[in-house]
C-alpha positions as CSV (number, residue, x, y, z in Angstrom):
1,X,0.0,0.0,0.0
2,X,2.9,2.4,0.9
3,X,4.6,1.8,-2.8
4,X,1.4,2.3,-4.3
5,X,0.7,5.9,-2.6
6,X,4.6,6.7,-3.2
7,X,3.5,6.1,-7.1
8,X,0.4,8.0,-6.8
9,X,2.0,11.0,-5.3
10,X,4.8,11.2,-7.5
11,X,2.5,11.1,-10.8
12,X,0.6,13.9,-9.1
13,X,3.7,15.8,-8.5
14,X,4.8,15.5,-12.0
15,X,1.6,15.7,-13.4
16,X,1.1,19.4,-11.5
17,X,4.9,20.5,-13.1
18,X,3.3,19.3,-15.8
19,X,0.2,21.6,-16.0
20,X,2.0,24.6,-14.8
21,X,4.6,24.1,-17.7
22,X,1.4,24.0,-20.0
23,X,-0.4,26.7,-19.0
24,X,3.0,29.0,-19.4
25,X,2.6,28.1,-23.2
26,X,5.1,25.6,-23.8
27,X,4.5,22.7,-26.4
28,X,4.1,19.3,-25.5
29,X,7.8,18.5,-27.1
30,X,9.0,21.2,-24.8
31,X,7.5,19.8,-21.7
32,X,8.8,16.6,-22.4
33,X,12.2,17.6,-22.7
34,X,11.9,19.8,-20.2
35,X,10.5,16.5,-17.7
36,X,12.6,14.5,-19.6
37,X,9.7,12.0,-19.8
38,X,9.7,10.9,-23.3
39,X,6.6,8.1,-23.2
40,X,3.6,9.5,-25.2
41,X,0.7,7.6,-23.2
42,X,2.3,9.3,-19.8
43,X,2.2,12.5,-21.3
44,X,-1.3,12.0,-22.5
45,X,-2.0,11.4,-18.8
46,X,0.0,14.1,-17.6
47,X,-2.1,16.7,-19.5
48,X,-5.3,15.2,-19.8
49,X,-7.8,18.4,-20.1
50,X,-5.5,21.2,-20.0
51,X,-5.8,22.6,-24.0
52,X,-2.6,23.1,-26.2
53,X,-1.8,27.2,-26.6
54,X,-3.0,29.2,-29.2
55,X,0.2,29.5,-31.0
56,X,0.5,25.7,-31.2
57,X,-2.6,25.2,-33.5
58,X,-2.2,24.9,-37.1
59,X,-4.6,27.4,-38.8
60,X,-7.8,24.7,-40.6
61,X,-6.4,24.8,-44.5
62,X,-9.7,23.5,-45.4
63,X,-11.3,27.5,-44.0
64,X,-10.7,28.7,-47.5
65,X,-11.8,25.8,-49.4
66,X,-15.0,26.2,-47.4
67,X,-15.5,29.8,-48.0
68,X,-14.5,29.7,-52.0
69,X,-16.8,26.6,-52.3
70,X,-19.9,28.8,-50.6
71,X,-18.7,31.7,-53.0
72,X,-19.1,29.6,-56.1
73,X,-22.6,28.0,-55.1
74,X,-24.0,31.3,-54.7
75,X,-22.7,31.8,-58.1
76,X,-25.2,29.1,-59.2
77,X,-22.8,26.0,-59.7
78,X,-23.4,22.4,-59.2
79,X,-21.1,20.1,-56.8
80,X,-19.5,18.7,-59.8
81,X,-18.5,21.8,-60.9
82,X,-17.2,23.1,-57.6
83,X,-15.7,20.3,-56.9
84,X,-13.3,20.5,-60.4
85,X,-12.2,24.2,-59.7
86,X,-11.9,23.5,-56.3
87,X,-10.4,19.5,-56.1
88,X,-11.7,18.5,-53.0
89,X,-14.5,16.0,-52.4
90,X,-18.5,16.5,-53.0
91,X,-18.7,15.2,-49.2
92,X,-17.2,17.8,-48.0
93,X,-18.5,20.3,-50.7
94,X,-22.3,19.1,-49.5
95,X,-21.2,19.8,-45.5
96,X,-20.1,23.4,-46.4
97,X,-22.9,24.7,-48.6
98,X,-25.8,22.5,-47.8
99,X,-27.5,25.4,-46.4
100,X,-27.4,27.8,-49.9
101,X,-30.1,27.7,-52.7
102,X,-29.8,24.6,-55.4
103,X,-28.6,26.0,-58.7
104,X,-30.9,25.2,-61.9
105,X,-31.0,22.1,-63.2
106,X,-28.6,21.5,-66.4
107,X,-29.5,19.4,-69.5
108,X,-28.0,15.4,-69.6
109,X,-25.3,16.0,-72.1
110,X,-23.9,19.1,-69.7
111,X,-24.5,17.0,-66.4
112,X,-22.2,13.7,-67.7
113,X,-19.7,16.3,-68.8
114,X,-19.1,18.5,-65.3
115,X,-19.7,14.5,-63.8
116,X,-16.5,13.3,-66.0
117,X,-14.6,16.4,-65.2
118,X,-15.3,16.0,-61.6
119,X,-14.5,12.2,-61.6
120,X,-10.6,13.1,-63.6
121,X,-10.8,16.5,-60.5
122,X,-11.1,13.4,-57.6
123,X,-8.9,11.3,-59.0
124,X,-5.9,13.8,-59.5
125,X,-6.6,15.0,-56.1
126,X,-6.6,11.4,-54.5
127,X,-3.5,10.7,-56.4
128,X,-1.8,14.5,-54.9
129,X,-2.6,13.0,-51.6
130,X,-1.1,9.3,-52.1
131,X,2.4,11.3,-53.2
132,X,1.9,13.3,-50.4
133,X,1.2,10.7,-47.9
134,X,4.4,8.7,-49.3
135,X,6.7,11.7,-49.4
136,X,5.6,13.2,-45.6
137,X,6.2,9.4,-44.8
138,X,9.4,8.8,-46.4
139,X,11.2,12.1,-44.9
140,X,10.3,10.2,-41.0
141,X,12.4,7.5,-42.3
142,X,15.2,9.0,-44.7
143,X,18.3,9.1,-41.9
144,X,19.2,5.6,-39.8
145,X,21.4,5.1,-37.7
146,X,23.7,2.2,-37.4
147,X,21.5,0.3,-34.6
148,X,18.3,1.2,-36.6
149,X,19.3,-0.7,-39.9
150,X,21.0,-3.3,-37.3
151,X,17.4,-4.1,-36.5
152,X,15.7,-3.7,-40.0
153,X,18.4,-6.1,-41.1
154,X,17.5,-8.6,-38.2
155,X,13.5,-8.4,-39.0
156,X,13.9,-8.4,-43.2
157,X,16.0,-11.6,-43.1
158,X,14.1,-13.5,-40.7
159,X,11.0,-12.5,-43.1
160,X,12.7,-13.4,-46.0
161,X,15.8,-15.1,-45.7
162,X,15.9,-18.9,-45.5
163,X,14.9,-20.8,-42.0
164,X,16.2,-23.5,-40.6
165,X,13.2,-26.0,-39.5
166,X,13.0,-28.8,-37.1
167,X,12.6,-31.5,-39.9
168,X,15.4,-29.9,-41.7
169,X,18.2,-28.4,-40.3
170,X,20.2,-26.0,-42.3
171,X,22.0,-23.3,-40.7
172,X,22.9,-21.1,-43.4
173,X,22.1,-17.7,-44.2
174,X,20.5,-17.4,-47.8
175,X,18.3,-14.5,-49.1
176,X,16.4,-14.6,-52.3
177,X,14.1,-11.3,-53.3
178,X,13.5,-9.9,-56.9
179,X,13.0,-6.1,-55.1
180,X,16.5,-4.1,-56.1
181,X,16.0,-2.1,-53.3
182,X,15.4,-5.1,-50.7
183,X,18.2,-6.5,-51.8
184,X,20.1,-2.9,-51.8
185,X,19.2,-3.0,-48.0
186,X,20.3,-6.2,-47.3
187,X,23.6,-5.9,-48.9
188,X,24.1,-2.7,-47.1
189,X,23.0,-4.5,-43.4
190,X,25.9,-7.5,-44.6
191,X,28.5,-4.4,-44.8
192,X,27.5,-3.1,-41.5
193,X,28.1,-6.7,-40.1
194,X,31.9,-6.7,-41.6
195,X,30.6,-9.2,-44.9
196,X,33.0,-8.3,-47.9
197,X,31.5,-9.7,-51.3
198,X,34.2,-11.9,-51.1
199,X,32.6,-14.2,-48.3
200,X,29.0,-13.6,-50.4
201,X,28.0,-16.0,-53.7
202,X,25.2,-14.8,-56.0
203,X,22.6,-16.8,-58.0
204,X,19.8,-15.5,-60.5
205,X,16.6,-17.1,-60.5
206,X,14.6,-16.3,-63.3
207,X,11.8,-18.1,-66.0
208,X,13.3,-19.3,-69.0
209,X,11.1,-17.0,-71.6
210,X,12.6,-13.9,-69.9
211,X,15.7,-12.1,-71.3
212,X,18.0,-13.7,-68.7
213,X,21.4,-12.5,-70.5
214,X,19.4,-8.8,-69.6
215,X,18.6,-10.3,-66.0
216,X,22.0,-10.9,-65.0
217,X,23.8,-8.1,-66.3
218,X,21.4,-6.1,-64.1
219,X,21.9,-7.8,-60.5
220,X,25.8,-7.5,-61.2
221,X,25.7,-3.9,-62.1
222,X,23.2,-3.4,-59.0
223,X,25.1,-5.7,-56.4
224,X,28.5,-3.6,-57.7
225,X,29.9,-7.6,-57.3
226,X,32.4,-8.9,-60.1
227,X,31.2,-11.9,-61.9
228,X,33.2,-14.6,-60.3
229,X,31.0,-14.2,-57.5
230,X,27.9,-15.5,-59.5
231,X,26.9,-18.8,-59.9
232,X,24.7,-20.9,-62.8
233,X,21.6,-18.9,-63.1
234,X,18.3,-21.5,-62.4
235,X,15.9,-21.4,-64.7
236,X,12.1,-21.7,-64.0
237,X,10.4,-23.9,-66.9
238,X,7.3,-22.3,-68.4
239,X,4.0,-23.8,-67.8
240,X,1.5,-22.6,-70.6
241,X,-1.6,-22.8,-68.5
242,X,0.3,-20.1,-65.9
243,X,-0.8,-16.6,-66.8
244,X,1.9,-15.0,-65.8
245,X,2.2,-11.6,-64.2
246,X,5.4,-10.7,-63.7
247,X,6.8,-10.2,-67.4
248,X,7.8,-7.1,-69.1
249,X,11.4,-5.0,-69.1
250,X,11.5,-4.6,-66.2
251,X,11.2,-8.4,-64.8
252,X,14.4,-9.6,-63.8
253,X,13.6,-12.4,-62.0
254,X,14.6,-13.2,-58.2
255,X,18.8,-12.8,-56.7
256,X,19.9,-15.3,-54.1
257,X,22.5,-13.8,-52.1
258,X,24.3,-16.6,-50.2
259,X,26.8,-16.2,-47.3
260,X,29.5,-18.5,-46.8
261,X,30.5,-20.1,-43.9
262,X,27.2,-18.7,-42.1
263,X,26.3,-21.3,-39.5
264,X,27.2,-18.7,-37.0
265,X,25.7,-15.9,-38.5
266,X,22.7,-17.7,-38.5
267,X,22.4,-18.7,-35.2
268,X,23.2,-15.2,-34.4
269,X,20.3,-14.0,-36.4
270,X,17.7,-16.4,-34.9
271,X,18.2,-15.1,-31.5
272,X,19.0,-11.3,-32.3
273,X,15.3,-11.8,-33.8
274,X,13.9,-13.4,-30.5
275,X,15.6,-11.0,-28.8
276,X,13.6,-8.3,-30.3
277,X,10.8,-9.9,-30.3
278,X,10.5,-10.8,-26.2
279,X,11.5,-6.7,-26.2
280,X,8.5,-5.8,-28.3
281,X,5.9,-7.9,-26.3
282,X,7.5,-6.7,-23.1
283,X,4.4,-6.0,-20.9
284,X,6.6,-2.5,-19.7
285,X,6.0,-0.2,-22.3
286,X,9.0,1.8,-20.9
287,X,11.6,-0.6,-22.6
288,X,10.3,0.9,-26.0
289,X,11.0,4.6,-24.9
C-alpha cells in the first residue's frame, strides 16, 4: 500500500509541473524535454484536459476551401463543378454549402460532362494526396542510424531469408528477393556486419522466356559484385496454363544472395530476432522509450 501511494503522489507531482509548464505556453515537445519524460501515453496522462496554446494550432487549411466553395454555389454551380475548380471531395462540398439555394437544373449531355470532369478533379486529387502521404512518410524515415538498420536487417531476413526448420536443419544464411532495393538494403546490413563480397555467392533465378542475359547483367551492375561471385543462373520452366504476371522489361527475375560459412551468423540472427521480439511484447511499455 505504501509503494502504491509513493507512485500515486509522484505522478501527481509530476503531473502538477506538468500543467503549470502547460499553461506557461510551452508545447508538449517542450514539456517533455523539459520532464525528460519521453513516453507519449504518460504524457497523454499528464495533460489530460489542459488545452494546447494558441500558438500551437495549425490554422484549418480547409477554412478557404469552405468559403470559395460557398462563393461559387452562390454563383449558381453544381457540386461537380465546384468540386473541379476546387479539387476537393462533393462530401465535403455538400457539409459546407448544404445550407445555400440549389442552382438550376442543367440538361444530360452538360451533367455527364461537369460528372467526367469531376471524376478526372477526384482522381488527381486522390493521387496528390497518395504522393503526399508517401513523401511526408518517407522524410520520417530518410536518416538511420547504425542500430536502426542493425534491427531492419535482423526483421527483413528472418521474413525473408531462408529458415532452418525442425525436420530440416540447415543453418545457413540465404536471401532470395527480386525487389533491387530489398536487396540494396540487405547488402548494405551484410557491410555493417563486416561481410566483404568476397565471403557472399550470388545466383539469378529467373523463368526461361525472360531475357536472362538482360537479367543478369542487371543484379551485377546493382550488387557492384564482379562476376566470379555469381553462380549458374536457375531457370524456371514455363507452364503454358500459368498466366503469368510478372513479365515485361522490367522483370528480372529473383537474386539469391548466399553467405559462406554462415552457421554462426545464422544462429546469431535467430536469437537477435527473439531478442527483439520478447523486447516488443514486453508487458513494460517503458523498454520501447
Amino acid at each position: 500500500m505504501t509503494e502504491i501511494t509513493s507512485k500515486y503522489a509522484d505522478f501527481e507531482g509530476l503531473r502538477e509541473r506538468a500543467v503549470a509548464l502547460r499553461r506557461e505556453g510551452l508545447s508538449r515537445r517542450q514539456i517533455r524535454d523539459r520532464l525528460k519524460r519521453h513516453n507519449n501515453d504518460l504524457l497523454n496522462r499528464l495533460l489530460e484536459g489542459e488545452p494546447a496554446p494558441e500558438w500551437t494550432k495549425r490554422p484549418n487549411a480547409k477554412d478557404d476551401l469552405r468559403k470559395k466553395a460557398r462563393e461559387l454555389r452562390l454563383q449558381g454551380m453544381t457540386y461537380d463543378q465546384i468540386q473541379v475548380e476546387l479539387g476537393c471531395s462533393k462530401g465535403s462540398i455538400s457539409l459546407w454549402v448544404r445550407d445555400l439555394p440549389k442552382p438550376p437544373r442543367r440538361s444530360r449531355e452538360d451533367a455527364s460532362a461537369i460528372a467526367r470532369r469531376g471524376w478526372e478533379a477526384t482522381l488527381h486529387r486522390r493521387e496528390t494526396e497518395r504522393q503526399q502521404t508517401r513523401e511526408s512518410a518517407r522524410r520520417e524515415t530518410a536518416s538511420l542510424s547504425d542500430r536502426e538498420l542493425f534491427l531492419v536487417g535482423v526483421a527483413l531476413y528472418w521474413a525473408e531469408g531462408s529458415k532452418s526448420k525442425p525436420y530440416r536443419r540447415s543453418e545457413r544464411v540465404s536471401f532470395i528477393n527480386s525487389d533491387p532495393d530489398v536487396i540494396g538494403v540487405f547488402l548494405t546490413w551484410l557491410r555493417l556486419l563486416g561481410f566483404t563480397q568476397e565471403q557472399l555467392k550470388f545466383h539469378v533465378n529467373i523463368h526461361e522466356t525472360a531475357d536472362v542475359a538482360e537479367a543478369e547483367r542487371f543484379w551485377m551492375a546493382h550488387t557492384d559484385a564482379d562476376g566470379s561471385r555469381f553462380g549458374k543462373t536457375t531457370l524456371k520452366k514455363h507452364q503454358p496454363v500459368t498466366v503469368r504476371k510478372n513479365v515485361g522489361e522490367n522483370y528480372r527475375g529473383c537474386l539469391a544472395i548466399h553467405v559462406l560459412q554462415s552457421a554462426d551468423l545464422y544462429r546469431r540472427i535467430e536469437g537477435w530476432w527473439y531478442g527483439i521480439v520478447g523486447a516488443a511484447l514486453s508487458p513494460e511499455p517503458q523498454n520501447r522509450t
